[in-house]
N, C-alpha and C positions, 0 to 999 in steps of 0.2 A: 032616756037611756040611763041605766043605773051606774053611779058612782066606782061602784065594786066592780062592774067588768072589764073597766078601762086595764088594771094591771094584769089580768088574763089574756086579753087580746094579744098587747105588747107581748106576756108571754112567751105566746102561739106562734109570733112572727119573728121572734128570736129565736125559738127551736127551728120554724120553717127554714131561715136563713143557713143554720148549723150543718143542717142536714141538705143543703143545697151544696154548704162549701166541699161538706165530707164526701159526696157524689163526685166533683168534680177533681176531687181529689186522687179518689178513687180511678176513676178515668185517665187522668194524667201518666198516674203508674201503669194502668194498661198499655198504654200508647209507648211510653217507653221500655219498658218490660218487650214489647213485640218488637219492637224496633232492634234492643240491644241484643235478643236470641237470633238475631242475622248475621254476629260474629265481627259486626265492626262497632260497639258499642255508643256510646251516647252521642258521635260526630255522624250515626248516621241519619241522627233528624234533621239534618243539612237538608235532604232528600224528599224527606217528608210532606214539603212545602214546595208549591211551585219555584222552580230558578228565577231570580230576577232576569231580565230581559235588558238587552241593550242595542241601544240605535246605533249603527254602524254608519261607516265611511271608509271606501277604501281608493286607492291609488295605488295605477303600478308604476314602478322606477325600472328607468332602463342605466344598464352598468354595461357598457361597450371597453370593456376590458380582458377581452379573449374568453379563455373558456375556462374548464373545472372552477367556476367564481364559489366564492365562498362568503358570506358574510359575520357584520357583528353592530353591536349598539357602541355607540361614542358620541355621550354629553347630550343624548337626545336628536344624535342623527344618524345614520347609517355608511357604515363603512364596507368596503367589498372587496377583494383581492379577485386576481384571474392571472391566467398568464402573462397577458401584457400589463400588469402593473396594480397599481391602487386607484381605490376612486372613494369621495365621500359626497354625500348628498345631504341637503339639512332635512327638516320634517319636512319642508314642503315643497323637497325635490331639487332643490337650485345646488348646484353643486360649488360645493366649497375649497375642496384639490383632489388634485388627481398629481400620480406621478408614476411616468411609466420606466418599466423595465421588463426583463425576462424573466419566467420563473418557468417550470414543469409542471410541481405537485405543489402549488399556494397554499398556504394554511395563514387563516386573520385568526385573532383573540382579542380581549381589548380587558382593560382595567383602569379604574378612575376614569380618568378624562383624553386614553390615548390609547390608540392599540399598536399592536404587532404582528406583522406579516415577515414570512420566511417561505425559501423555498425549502422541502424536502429532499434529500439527495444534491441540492445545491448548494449555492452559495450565496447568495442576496437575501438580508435581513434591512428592512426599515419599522422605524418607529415615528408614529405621528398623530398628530390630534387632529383636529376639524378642519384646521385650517394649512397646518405644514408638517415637513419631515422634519422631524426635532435630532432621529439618528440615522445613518444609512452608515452600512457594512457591509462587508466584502468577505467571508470569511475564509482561510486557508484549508481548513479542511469541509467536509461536504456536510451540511445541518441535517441532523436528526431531529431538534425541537429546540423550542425558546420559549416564554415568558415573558413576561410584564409584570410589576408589581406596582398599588396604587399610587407610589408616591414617582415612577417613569424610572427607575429602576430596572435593568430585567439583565437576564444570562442568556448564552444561546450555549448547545451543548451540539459539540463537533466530532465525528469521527475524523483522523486523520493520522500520517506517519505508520512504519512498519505495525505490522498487526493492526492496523486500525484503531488505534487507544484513541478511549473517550474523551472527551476533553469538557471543562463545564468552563468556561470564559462569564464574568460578571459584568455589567458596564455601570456607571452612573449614568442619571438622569441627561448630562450631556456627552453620551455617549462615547465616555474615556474608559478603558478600560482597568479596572480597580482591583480584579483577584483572578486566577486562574488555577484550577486544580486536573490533576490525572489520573483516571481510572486507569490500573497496570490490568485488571480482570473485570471481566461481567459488563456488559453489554447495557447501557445508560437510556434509559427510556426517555428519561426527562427530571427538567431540574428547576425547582422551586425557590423566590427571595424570602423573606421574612417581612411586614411591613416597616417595621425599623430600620430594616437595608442592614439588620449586623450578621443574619443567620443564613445561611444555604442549604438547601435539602436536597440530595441527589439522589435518583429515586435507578436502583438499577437490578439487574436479572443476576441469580446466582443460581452454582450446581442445586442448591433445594428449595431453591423456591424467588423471592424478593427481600431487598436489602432497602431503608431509606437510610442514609449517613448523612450526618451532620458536621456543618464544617463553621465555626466565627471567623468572619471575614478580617478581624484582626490578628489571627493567625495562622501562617500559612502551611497550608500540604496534610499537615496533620487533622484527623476529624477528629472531635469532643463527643459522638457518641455514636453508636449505630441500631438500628434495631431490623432484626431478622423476622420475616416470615415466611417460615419454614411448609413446603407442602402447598404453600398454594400462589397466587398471582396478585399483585399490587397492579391495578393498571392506572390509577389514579392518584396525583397527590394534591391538596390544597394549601395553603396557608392560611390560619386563622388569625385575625386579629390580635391576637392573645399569646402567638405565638407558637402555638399548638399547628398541629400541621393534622389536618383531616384524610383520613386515607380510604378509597373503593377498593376493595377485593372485590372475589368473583362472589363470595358469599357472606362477606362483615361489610361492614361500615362502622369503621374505628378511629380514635385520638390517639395520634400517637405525640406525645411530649419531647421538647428537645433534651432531655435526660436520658432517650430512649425507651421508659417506660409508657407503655398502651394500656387502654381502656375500651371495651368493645359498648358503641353505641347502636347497632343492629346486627341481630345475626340471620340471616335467610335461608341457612342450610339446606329448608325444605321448596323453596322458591327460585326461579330462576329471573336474575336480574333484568329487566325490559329495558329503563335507563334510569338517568338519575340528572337530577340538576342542584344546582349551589347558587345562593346570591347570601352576603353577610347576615342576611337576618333569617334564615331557615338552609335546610335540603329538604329536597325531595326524591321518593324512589318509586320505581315501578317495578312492582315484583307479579309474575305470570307464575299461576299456580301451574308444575307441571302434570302433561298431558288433558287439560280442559282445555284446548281451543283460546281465544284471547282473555280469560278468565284469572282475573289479575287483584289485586288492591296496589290504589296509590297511598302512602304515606308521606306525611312532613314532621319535621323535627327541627330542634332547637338543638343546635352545638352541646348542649348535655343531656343531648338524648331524650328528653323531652318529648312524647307527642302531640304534635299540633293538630294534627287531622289523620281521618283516613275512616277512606270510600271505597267501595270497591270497583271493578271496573271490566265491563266486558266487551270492548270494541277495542281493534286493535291500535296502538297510540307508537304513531309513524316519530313523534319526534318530543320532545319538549325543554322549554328554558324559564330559567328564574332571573325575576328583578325587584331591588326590592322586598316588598311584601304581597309578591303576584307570584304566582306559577302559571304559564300560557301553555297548551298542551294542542298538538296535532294530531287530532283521529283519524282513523278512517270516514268518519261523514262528516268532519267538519273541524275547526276550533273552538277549544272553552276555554275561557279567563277563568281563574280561579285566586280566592287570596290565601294566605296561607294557611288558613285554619281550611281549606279545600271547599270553602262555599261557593259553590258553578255560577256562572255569568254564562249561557250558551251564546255562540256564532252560529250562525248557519253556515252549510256549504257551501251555498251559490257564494258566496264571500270570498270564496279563495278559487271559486272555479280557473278562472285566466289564471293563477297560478302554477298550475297542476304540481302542488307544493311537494316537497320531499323532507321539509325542513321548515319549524317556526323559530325565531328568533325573538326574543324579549326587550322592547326596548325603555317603555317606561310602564307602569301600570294599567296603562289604557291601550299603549303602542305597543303591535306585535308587526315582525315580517315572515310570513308567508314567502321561501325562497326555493326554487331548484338551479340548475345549472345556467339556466337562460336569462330568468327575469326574477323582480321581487315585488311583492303587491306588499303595500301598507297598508294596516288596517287596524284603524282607531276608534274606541266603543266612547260608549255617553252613554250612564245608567239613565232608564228615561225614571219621571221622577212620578 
């Protein structure tokens, strides 16, 4: 073998290589290219690729606390209201309190490490964590809605007295009461803390549309700001960390600042709202394109609007909740775990059959509850490896 052809060869097998990378190259941008002319851009290679799969476990819980039961997540265990009272159960069922009383129309919530139940139309609000009632109240006038905020902080907002004036009542954490204000006009949907415990947001109906008004809880009667939105419906308010109070309409999803000025972080104009969930580190929304049938995209988002994901989606999606860095979603044939950038985990259906679900619930990133009015199935994934 001649001296001279060794540097030809090598050549040959450096072009060969070149032109193997440039092929593959070439390829890549095909595949994305085709993927991204589907209208949900480069998140939709999520899809592309079989879903990871995961080995499931499920248990159902029984909550013998009358009827309309409602549930939520606290500390990693499951909490329940129903007419006759509260009930909590840890992960693995054993029940940690229960306390009863009357209610009508029950509604649970929970934040940090504790939630809150209230009747609607009534009067009975408690507050409790895993283990006890931290607050119980009795209120004078008849409850429209309450809150929580993470640090056991919360308001209950009261009709009561001639005309029916609103009433937004604050408590601390041991359940003293700290501020009270009164709406003279417009109908109070509900009323939000601030994390700090210094800001109140009341969120209420005017002749043109919705109002949030701001109030420091170091000053009384008077609000520091308001902001109107005119023409359309606030059904939703949040508070962010930061301060900032996150607001649903029927067709934004906006910031609005305790200065009063707004920033619009989704507008759907063309879409109609399916649902939407919140946990500290994203939202999520389900927008149904109308007149196609359950023909939808979900999207996630980061508090500045940011997109984190977004898939499209055509089965119709009965419920869903965030935790975390999860979004748990209820279809019609089943549950998917999702994280928030919306990469699928699928469940099967037979998983939630004994449920005959109406409602999923989030409670850590592997926990979801599968609930309806009767019973609750628990069901905990393990990515298998």
């Amino acid at each position: 073998m001649s001296g001279d052809n060794i540097p030809k060869r090598k050549k040959r097998r450096f072009i060969s290589f070149i032109i193997l990378l440039v092929v593959l190259a070439i390829l890549t941008i095909i595949i994305v290219s085709t993927l991204s002319n589907g209208g949900l851009g480069s998140s939709r290679l999520l899809g592309f690729f079989s879903p990871r799969t995961s080995e499931i476990s499920v248990d159902e819980f029984n909550f013998d606390i009358g009827r309309a039961r409602m549930f939520a997540g606290i500390d990693g265990s499951v909490a329940a209201v129903g007419t006759l009272g509260v009930k909590v159960l840890d992960a693995e069922g054993r029940e940690t309190l229960r306390d009863s009383f009357r209610m009508n129309q029950p509604v649970i919530s929970s934040s940090g490490d504790q939630c809150i139940a209230f009747d609607i139309g009534g009067t009975s609000v408690r507050v409790f964590n895993r283990t006890q009632v931290t607050s119980s109240i009795e209120t004078d006038g008849t409850v429209v809605s309450a809150s929580l905020n993470p640090n056991g902080w919360f308001c209950i907002v009261t009709q009561e007295g001639v005309g029916y004036r609103g009433i937004v009542t604050v408590y601390n954490s041991s359940g003293s009461e700290v501020y009270k204000v009164s709406l003279g006009s417009g109908f109070i949907l509900s009323a939000e803390l601030s994390h700090d415990n210094k800001t109140l947001a009341i969120l209420n109906l005017i002749d043109t549309g919705s109002r949030i008004t701001f109030y420091d809880l170091d000053v009384e009667d008077e609000p520091i700001n308001r902001f109107d939105y005119s023409g359309g419906l606030i059904f939703d308010v949040v508070y962010l960390p930061n301060g900032d109070v996150l607001a649903f309409s029927t067709d934004l999803l906006f910031i609005v600042e305790r200065s009063g000025n707004s920033r619009i972080l989704h507008s759907f104009h063309d879409n109609r709202l399916g649902g939407y969930a919140y946990d500290k580190n994203f939202i999520a929304l389900h927008l149904y394109d109308y007149g196609v049938g359950f023909q939808g995209q979900l999207i996630t988002f980061n508090t500045d609007g940011t997109i984190l994901g977004e898939i499209a989606s055509d089965r119709e999606i009965i419920s869903m909740s965030a935790v975390d860095n999860s979004l748990i979603i209820l279809k019609s044939d089943g549950i998917t775990f999702y994280n928030h950038e919306l990469e699928a985990f699928p469940v099967s259906a037979e998983s939630i059959s004994a449920a005959g679900a109406n409602r999923v619930l989030a409670i850590s990133e592997d926990v979801a509850v599968a609930t309806n009015d009767n019973s609750a199935v628990v069901i905990r994934r393990e990515e298998e490896q």
